[in-house]
C-alpha positions as CSV (number, residue, x, y, z in Angstrom):
1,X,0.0,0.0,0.0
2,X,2.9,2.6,0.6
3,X,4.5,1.3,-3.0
4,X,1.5,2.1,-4.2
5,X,1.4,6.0,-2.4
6,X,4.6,6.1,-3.1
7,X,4.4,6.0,-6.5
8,X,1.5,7.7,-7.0
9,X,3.7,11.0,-5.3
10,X,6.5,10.8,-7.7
11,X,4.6,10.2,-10.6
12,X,2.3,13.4,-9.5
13,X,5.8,15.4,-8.7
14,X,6.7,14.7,-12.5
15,X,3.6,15.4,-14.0
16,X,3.5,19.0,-12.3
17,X,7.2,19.5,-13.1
18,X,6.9,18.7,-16.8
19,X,3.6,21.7,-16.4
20,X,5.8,24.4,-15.5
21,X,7.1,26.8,-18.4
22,X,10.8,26.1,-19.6
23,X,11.3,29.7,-20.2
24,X,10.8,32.1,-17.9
25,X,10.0,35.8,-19.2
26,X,11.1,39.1,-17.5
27,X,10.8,42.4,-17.5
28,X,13.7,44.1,-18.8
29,X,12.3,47.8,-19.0
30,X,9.3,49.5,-17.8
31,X,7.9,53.2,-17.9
32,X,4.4,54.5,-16.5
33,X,3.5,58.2,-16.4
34,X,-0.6,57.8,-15.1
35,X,-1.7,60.9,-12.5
36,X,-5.3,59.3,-13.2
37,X,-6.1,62.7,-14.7
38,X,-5.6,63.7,-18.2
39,X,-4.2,60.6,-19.7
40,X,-1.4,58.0,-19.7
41,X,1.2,56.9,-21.4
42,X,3.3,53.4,-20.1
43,X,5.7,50.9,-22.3
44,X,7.4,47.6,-21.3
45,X,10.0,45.2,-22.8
46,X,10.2,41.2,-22.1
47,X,13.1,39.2,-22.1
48,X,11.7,36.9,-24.9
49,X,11.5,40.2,-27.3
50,X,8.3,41.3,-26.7
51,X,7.6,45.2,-26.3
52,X,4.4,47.4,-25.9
53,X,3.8,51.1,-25.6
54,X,0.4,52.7,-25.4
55,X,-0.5,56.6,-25.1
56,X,-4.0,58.1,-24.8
57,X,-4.8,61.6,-24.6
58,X,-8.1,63.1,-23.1
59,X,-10.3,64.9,-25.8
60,X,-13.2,67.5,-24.9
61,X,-12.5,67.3,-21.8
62,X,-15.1,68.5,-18.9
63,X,-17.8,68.6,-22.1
64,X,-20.7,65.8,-23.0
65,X,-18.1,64.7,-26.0
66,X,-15.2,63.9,-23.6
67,X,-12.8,60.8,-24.9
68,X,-9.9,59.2,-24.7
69,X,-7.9,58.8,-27.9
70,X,-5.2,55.7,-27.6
71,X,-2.3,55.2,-29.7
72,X,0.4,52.0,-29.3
73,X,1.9,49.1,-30.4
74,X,2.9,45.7,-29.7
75,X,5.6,43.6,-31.3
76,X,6.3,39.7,-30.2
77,X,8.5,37.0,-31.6
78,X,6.8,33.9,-33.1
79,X,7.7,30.1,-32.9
80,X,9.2,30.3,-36.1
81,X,11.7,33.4,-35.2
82,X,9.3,36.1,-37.0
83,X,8.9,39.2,-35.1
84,X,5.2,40.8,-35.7
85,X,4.3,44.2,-34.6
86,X,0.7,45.8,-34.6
87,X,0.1,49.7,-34.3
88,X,-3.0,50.9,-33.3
89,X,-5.3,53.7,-33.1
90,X,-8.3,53.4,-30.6
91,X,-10.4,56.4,-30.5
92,X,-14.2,57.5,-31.4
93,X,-13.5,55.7,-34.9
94,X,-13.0,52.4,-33.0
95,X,-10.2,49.8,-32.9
96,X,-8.0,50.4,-36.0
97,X,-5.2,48.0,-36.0
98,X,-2.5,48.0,-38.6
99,X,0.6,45.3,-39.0
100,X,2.3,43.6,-42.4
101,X,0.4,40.4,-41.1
102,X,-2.8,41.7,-41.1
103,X,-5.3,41.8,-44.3
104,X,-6.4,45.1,-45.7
């Protein structure tokens, strides 16, 4: 019966060994400039490549038409090695996302 425990320990031990990540990711830079008034701006960058900056600006602001207009982009590297970046625009037009990978 305590072969049987046992085993049943080391096998679990494996199987939640073999489920952590291989790689693990840091943060190799990171800037944040957010008062909570008037808008923010922040970027990062990962140790795997990845990278992200984002900017909004208040429009109108103290009127009925007040909004936030966003502008940013994020860039990763794939499985295969290929780095892909998307900028954006996010304001009262919508999402408008733009990148070499992305159909027109």
């Amino acid at each position: 019966m305590k072969l049987i425990l046992v085993a049943g320990l080391i096998a679990l031990a494996a199987v939640s060994c073999s489920a952590r990540p291989q790689n693990d990711v840091e943060v190799v830079e990171y800037e944040s400039d957010n008062i909570g008034i008037g808008g923010y701006k922040f970027s990062y960058k990962l140790s795997d490549g990845t990278t992200r900056t984002e900017e909004a600006v208040l429009n109108n602001a103290g009127t009925e038409n007040e909004s936030l207009s966003v502008r940013g982009s994020v860039s990763w590297v794939a499985p295969d090695g290929q780095t892909y970046t998307i900028n954006f625009v996010a304001d009262e037009n919508g999402f408008q996302p733009e990148g070499a990978h992305i159909p027109k």
